[in-house]
N, C-alpha and C positions, 0 to 999 in steps of 0.2 A: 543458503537461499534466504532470502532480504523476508521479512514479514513485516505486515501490520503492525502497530504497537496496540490500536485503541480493537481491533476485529478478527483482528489474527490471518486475514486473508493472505495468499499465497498463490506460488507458481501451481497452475494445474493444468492436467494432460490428457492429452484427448486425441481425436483424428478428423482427419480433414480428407473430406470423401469428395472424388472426382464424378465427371457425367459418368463415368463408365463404371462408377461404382467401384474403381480402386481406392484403399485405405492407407493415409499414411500418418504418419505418427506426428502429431507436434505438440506445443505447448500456450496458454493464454495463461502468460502474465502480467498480474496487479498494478495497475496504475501508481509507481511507488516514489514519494519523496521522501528525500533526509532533510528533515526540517527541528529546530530547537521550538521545545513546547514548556509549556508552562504547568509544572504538576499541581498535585490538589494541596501540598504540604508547602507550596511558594518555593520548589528548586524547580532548574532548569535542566534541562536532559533532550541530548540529539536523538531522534529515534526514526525511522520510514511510519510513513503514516499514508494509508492510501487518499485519493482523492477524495472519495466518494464520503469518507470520515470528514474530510475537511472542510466538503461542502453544506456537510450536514451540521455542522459547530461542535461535534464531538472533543475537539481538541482548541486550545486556546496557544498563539503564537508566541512566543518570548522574544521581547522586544531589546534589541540589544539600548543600551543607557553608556555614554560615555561621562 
């Protein structure tokens, strides 16, 4: 199961209640990409990184250099 790198967020489980009040099982998972980021020591490293990280600047892109 894919995680967070920078929040650790993850697949979690729940239910999904009908009008009539039946219960059935499912799951809400993490907005997740696999994206290369740029660490705090200047290497490079592929990791899932949710959105909500990326929106907030938690994470810095590595840009690929030819």
């Amino acid at each position: 199961m894919a995680r967070c790198y920078v929040c650790g967020k993850t697949t979690k489980f729940g239910k999904s209640v009908t009008f009539s009040a039946e219960q059935n099982s499912r799951t809400f998972k993490a907005n997740l990409h696999k994206m290369r980021i740029l660490l705090s020591d200047g290497s490079v490293k592929r990791v899932y990184v949710c959105t909500k990280c990326l929106k907030a600047g938690k994470v810095i892109k590595a840009v690929k250099t030819t």
